[in-house]
C-alpha positions in Angstrom: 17.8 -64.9 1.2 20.3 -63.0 3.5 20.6 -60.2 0.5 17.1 -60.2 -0.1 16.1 -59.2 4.1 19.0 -56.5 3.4 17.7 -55.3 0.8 14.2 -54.8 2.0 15.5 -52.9 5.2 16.9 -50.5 3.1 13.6 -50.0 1.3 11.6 -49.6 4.0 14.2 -47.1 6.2 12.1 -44.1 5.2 8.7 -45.7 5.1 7.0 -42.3 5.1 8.6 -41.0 1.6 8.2 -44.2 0.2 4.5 -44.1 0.9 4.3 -40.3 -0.6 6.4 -41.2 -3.8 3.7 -44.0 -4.0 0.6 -41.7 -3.6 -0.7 -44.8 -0.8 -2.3 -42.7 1.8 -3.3 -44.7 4.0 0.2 -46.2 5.2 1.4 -42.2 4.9 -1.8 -41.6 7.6 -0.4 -44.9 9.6 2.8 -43.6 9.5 2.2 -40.4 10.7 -0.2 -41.9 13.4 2.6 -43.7 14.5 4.7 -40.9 14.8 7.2 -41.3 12.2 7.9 -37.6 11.5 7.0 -36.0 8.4 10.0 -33.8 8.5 12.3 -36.7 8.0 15.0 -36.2 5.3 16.5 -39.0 2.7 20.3 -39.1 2.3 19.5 -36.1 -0.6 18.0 -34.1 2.0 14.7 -34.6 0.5 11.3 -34.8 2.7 8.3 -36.9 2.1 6.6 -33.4 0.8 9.1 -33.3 -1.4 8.5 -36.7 -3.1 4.5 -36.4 -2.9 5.4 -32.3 -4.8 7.8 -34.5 -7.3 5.0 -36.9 -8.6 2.5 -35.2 -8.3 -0.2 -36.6 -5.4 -2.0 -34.0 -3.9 -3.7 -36.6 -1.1 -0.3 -36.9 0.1 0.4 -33.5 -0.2 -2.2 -32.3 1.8 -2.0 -34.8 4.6 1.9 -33.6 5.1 0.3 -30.1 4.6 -1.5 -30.7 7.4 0.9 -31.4 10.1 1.1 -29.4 13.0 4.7 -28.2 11.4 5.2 -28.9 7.7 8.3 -27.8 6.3 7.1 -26.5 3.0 10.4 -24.8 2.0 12.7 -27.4 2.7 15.8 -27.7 0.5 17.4 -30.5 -0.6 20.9 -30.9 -0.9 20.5 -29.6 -4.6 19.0 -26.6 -2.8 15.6 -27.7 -4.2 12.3 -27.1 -2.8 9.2 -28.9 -3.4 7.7 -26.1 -5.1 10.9 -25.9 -7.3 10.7 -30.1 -7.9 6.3 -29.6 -8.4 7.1 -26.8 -11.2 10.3 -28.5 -12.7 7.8 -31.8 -13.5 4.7 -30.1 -14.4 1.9 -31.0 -11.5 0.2 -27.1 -12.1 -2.7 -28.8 -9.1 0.2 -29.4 -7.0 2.4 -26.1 -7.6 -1.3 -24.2 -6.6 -1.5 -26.1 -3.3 2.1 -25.2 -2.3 1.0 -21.9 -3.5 -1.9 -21.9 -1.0 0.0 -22.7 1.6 3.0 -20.0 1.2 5.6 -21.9 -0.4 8.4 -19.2 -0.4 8.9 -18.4 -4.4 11.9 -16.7 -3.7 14.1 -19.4 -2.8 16.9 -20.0 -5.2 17.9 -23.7 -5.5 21.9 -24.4 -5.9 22.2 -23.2 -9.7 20.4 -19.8 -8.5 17.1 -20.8 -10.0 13.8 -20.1 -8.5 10.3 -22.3 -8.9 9.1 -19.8 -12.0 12.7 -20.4 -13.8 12.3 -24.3 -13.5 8.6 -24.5 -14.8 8.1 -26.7 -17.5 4.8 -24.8 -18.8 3.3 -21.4 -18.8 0.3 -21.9 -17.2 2.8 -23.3 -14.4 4.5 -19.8 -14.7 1.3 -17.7 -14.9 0.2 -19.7 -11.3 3.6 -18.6 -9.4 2.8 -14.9 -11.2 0.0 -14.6 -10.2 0.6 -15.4 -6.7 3.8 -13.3 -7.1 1.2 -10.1 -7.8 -1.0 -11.0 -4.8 1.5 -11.1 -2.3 2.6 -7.8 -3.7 -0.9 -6.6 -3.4 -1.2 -7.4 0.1 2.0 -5.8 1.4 2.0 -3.2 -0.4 -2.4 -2.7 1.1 -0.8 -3.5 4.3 1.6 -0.8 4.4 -1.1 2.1 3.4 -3.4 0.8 6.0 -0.7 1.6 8.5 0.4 4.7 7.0 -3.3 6.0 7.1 -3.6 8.8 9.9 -7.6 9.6 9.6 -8.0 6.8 12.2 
């Protein structure tokens, strides 16, 4: 029974990515109520975003989204981010919301890949492109707005 109690502990030491790997959103609200933090980092450096972006549940997502500081480009210990992890597995909804809230597409993971490199479709690819091209778009209208003496 000792084992058991032990064993549980462990389990529930990080009760927050537990609850996003499990896509149950109501203990992830509790929890964050509570005031566990939703920066907190397993012993692979992962955070709850991390494990919601991994399989795929966008409720989770988007509550952890919504903290008054989410870490959105956290990298794990294998330099991955969650927009690496979301791409690598698929979850095209879930890439777009990272995407909406500036997950940094640049960031290379430990084996010098980026999100793009690791997706495992097209239309994955085509969503990080695409966002690519707007963010080009904007700087690039940025600069001309600045540069533009007829004010």
């Amino acid at each position: 029974l000792l084992f058991v109690v032990e064993e549980q502990t462990q389990e529930i030491e990080l009760p927050l990515h537990d609850a996003a790997r499990r896509d149950n959103v109501s203990f992830l609200k509790e929890y964050l109520k509570q005031g566990i933090s939703g920066t907190s980092l397993d012993a692979a450096g992962n955070t709850p975003l991390y494990w919601a972006a991994r399989t795929g549940h966008l409720e989770c997502a988007k509550e952890l989204l919504n903290l008054v500081n989410p870490v959105i480009n956290a990298q794990n210990k294998m330099g991955d981010t969650p927009l690496h992890i979301a791409a690598s597995h698929g979850h095209l909804e879930m890439v777009n919301l990272l995407l909406e809230h500036n997950a940094d597409m640049t960031l290379k993971n430990n084996d010098g890949y980026i999100a793009e490199e690791l997706a495992s479709d097209m239309s994955i690819k085509n969503a990080i492109q695409l966002q690519q091209r707007k963010c080009d778009n904007t700087y690039r209208y940025g600069d001309e707005d600045y540069a533009d003496d007829s004010d």
